[in-house]
C-alpha positions as CSV (number, residue, x, y, z in Angstrom):
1,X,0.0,0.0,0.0
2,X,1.4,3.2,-0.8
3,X,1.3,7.0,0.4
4,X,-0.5,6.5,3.9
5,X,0.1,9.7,6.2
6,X,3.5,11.5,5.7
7,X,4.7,9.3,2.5
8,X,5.5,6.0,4.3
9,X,5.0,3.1,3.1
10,X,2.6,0.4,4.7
11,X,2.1,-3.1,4.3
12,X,-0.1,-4.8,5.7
13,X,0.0,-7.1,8.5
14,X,2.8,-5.0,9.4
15,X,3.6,-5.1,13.1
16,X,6.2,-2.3,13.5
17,X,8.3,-2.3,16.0
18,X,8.8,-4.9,18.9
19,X,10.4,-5.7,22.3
20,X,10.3,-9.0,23.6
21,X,11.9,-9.8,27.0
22,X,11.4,-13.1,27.5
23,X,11.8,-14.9,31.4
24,X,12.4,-11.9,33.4
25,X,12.5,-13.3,37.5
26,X,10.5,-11.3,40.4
27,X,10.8,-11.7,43.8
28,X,7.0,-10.1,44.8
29,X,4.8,-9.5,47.9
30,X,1.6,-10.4,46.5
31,X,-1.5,-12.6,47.3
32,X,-4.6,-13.0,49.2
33,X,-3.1,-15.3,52.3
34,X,-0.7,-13.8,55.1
35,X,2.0,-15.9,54.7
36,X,2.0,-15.1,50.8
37,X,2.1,-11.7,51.7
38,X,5.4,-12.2,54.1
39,X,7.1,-15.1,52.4
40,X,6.7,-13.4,48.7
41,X,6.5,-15.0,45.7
42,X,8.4,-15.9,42.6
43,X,7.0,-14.8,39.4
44,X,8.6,-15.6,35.9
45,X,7.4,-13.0,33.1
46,X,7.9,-12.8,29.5
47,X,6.7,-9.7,27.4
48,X,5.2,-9.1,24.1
49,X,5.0,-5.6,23.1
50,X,4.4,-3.9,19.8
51,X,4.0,-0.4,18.8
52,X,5.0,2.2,16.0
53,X,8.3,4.3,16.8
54,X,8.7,6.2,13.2
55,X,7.6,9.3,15.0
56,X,10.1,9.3,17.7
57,X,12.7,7.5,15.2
58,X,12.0,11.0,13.0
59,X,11.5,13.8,15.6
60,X,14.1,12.5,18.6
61,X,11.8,14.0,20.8
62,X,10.9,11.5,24.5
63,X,7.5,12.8,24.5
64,X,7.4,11.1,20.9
65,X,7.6,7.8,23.6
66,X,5.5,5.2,24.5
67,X,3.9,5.3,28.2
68,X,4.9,2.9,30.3
């Protein structure tokens, strides 16, 4: 597909851009018993996350950014 917004060039399907982090290892203070709560818990976490950073790849500008 061509000429969408400020003359890029889409496909689609496309994803963009990606960060995976994948087995990232917590030590947390969460749950619903009392001894959860003191003794912690381990939690294992992989992430997924896709968004479009041609603005902030073009302007250099943080606010540009994704929230987070």
């Amino acid at each position: 597909m061509k000429g969408i917004g400020n003359g890029r060039y889409w496909k689609w399907n496309t994803i963009g851009d990606k960060l995976i982090l994948r087995s990232l290892k917590f030590h947390g203070f969460h749950g619903v018993k009392l001894e959860e709560k003191k003794l912690g818990q381990k939690f294992l976490v992989d992430v997924n996350a896709s968004m479009d950073l041609w603005k902030v790849d073009k302007s250099d500008n943080l606010s540009d950014t994704g929230i987070y």
